[in-house]
C-alpha positions in Angstrom: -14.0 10.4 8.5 -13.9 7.0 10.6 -12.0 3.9 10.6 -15.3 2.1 10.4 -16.1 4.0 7.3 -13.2 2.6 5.6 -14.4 -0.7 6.5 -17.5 -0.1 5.6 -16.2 0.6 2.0 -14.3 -2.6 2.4 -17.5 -4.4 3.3 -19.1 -3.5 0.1 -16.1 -4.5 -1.8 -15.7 -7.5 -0.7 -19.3 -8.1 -1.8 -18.4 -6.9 -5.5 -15.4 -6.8 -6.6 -14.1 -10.9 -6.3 -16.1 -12.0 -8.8 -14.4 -9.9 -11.5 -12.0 -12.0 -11.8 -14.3 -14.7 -13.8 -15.7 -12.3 -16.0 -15.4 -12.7 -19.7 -13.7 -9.1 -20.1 -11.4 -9.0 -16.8 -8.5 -8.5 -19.1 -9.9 -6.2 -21.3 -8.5 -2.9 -21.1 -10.9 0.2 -20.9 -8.5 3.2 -21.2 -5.8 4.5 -19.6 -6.0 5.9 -15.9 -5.0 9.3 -14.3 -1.7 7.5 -13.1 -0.5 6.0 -16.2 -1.5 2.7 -16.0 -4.5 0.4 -17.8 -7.9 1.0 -15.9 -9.4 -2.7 -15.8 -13.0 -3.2 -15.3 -12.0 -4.8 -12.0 -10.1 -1.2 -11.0 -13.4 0.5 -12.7 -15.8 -1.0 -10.5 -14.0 -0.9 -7.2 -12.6 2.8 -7.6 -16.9 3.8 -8.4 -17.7 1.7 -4.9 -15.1 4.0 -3.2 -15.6 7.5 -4.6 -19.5 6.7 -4.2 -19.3 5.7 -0.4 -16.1 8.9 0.2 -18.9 11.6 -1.9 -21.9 10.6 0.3 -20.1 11.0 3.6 -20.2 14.5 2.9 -17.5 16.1 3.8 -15.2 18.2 2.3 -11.9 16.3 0.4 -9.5 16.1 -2.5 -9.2 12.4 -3.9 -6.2 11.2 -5.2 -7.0 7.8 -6.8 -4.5 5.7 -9.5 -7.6 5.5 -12.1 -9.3 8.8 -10.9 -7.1 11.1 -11.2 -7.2 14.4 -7.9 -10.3 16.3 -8.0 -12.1 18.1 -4.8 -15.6 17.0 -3.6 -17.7 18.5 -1.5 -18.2 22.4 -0.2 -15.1 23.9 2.3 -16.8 26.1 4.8 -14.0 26.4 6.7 -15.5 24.6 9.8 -13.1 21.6 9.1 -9.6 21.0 6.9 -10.3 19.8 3.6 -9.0 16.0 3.8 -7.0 14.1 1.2 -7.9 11.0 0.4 -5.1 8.3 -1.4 -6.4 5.4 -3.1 -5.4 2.3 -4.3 -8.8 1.1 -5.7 -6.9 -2.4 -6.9 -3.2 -3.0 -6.2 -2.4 -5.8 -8.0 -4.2 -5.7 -10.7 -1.8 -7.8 -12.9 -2.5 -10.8 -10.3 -6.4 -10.3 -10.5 -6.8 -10.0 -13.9 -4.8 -13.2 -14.3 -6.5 -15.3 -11.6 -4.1 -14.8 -9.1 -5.8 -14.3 -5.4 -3.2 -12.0 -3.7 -4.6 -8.4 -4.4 -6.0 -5.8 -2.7 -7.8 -2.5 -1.8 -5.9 1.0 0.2 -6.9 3.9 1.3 -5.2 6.7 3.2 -6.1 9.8 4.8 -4.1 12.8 5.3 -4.8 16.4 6.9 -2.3 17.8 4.1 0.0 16.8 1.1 2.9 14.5 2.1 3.0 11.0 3.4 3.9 11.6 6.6 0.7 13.9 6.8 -1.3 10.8 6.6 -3.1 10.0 10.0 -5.5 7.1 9.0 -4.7 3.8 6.8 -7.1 1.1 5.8 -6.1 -1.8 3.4 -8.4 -5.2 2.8 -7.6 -7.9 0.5 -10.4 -8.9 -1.6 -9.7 -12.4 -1.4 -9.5 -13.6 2.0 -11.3 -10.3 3.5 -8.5 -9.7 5.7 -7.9 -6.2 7.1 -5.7 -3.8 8.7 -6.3 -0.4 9.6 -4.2 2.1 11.5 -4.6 5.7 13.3 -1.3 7.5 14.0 -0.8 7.6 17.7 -2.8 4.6 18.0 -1.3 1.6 16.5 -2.3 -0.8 14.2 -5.2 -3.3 14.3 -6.4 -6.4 12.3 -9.5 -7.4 10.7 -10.5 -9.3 14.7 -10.0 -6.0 16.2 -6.6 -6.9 17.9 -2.8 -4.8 18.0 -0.3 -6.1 16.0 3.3 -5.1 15.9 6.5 -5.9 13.7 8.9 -8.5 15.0 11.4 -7.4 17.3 14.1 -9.6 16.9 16.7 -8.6 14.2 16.9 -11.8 12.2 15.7 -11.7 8.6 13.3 -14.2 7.9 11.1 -14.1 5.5 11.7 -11.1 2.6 9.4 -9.6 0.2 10.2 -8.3 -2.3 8.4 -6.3 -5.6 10.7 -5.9 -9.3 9.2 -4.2 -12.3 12.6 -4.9 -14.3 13.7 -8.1 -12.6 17.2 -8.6 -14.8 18.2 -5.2 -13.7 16.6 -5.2 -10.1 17.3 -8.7 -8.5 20.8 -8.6 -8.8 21.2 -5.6 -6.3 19.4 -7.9 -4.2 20.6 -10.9 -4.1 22.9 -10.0 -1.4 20.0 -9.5 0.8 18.3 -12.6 -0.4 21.3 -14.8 0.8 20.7 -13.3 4.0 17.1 -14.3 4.1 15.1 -17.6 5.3 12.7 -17.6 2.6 12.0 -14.8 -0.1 8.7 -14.5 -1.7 7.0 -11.9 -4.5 3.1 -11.2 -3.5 2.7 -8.8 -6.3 0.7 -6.3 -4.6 2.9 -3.7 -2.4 0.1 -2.6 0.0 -0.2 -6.4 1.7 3.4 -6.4 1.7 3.4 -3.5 3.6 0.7 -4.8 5.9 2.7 -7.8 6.5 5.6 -6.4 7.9 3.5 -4.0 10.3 1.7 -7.7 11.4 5.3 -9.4 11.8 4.5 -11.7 9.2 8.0 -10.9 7.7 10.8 -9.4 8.5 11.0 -6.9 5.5 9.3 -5.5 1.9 12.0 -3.9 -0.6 11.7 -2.9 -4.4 13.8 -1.1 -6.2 11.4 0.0 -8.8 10.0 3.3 -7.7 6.2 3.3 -6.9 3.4 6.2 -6.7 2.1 7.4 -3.0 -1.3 5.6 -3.3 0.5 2.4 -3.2 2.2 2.7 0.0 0.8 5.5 1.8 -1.6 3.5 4.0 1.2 0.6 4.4 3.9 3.4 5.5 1.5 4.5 8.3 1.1 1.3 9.4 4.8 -0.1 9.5 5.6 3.1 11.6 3.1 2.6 13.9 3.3 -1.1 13.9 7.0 -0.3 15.2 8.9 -0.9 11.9 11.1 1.2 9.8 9.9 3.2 6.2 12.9 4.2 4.2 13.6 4.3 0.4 16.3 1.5 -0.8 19.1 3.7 0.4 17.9 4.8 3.8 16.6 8.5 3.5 13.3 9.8 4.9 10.5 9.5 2.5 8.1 11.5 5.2 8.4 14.9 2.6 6.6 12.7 -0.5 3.9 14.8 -2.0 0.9 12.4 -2.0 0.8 13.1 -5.8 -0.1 10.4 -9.1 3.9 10.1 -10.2 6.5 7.6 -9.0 8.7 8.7 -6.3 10.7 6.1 -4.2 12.4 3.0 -3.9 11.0 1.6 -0.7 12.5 -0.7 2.3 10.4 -1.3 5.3 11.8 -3.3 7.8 10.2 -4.8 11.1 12.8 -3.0 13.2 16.1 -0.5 12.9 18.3 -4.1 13.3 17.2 -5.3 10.4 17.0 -2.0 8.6 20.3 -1.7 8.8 21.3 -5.1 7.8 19.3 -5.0 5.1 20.6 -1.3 3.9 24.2 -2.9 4.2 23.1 -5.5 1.8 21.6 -3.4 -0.8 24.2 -0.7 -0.6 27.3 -3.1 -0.6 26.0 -5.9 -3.0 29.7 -7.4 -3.8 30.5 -7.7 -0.5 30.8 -11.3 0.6 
């Protein structure tokens, strides 16, 4: 599997899937998926364009997808390791199915079960058709081809930020926030993710945990972008089995300055 069959599945996304978000029954809920969550018809359609295009590649993989569920495709003959595949077919569903533009498509590929097993990372959001993909060793590129990197100065800027139980959550940050420029909440964790690795901000945090398929792409690319990938209280999160359950916090930071700023702020929230 190629980078430029990842965004080739982007491709015929971005042909399909924006227009859900006019349809009569976008909020109409169809079940409930492998993860946990409501399956949309939005998450329906773009998680069958992705399993479709990953089956007819032909080779041998496990699929671990938030509507899907994990489930192995394809015949191992031992001639090459059987891939896992993390997706993301929508993250952000709650924005598109209420008209909001900010959501987006992830996919990760990893020779064995943990995060830092992942070796490719493609995300695309379905509204502007932006994209960034990543190989580890490699870097990180944008939808015109070119590198991008994470800031390197330690200021923080701009913050993003994610909160599933905002009167618990954003009180343990606001320490953080008063440190920040500007704070905003994109409501999709992979583009937050992407952001940081493209310098765009200085750093992503929530405190709510989240499941491997929404970050797994975006953790490959903030490493090799040059950022930071922590959970909120600074350990590794490398050992996370790529699995359908919620794991981690998350703080990714543009570089170990602001890392570390940013860990004293959420670890020591009184202090002035």
């Amino acid at each position: 599997m190629k980078i430029d069959d990842l965004r080739s599945i982007g491709r015929e996304l971005l042909a399909v899937v924006p227009r859900y978000r006019f349809a009569a029954d976008v909020r109409t809920g169809l079940r409930t998926g492998a993860a946990g969550d409501t399956t949309f018809p939005l998450d329906e359609a773009a998680e069958k364009i992705i399993i479709s295009r990953i089956k007819s590649l032909g080779e041998p993989v496990s699929i671990v997808s938030e509507e899907f569920g994990i489930e192995d495709f394809g015949i191992d003959n031992g001639d090459s390791p059987r891939l896992r595949i993390i997706i993301d077919p929508i993250d952000g569903s709650k924005n598109a199915i209420n008209g909001l533009p900010i959501f987006c498509t992830s996919i990760a590929v990893a020779s064995g079960e943990t995060l830092d097993d992942v070796f490719m990372g493609y995300i695309v959001n379905l509204i502007s058709a932006d994209e960034f993909w990543a190989v580890k060793g490699e870097g990180v590129c944008c939808f015109n081809g070119n590198k991008i990197h994470t800031s390197q100065d330690g200021k923080i800027d701009m913050v993003l930020f994610e909160s599933q139980r905002p009167a618990e959550e954003l009180p343990r940050l606001n320490r953080l926030f008063s440190h920040a420029a500007r704070t905003r909440c994109l409501g999709a964790t992979a583009l937050n993710l992407a952001h940081v690795a493209a310098g765009s901000v200085s750093l992503f945090v929530t405190m709510s945990k989240s499941r491997s398929f929404d970050f797994a792409a975006g953790y490959l690319m903030v490493k090799e972008a040059g950022g930071v990938c922590t959970d909120a209280e600074g350990h590794d999160i490398g050992h996370i089995h790529t699995g359908l359950g919620k794991t981690n916090t998350i703080l990714a930071s543009a570089n170990t300055r602001v890392h570390d700023k940013a860990l004293n702020a959420i670890i020591n929230p009184m202090r002035p």
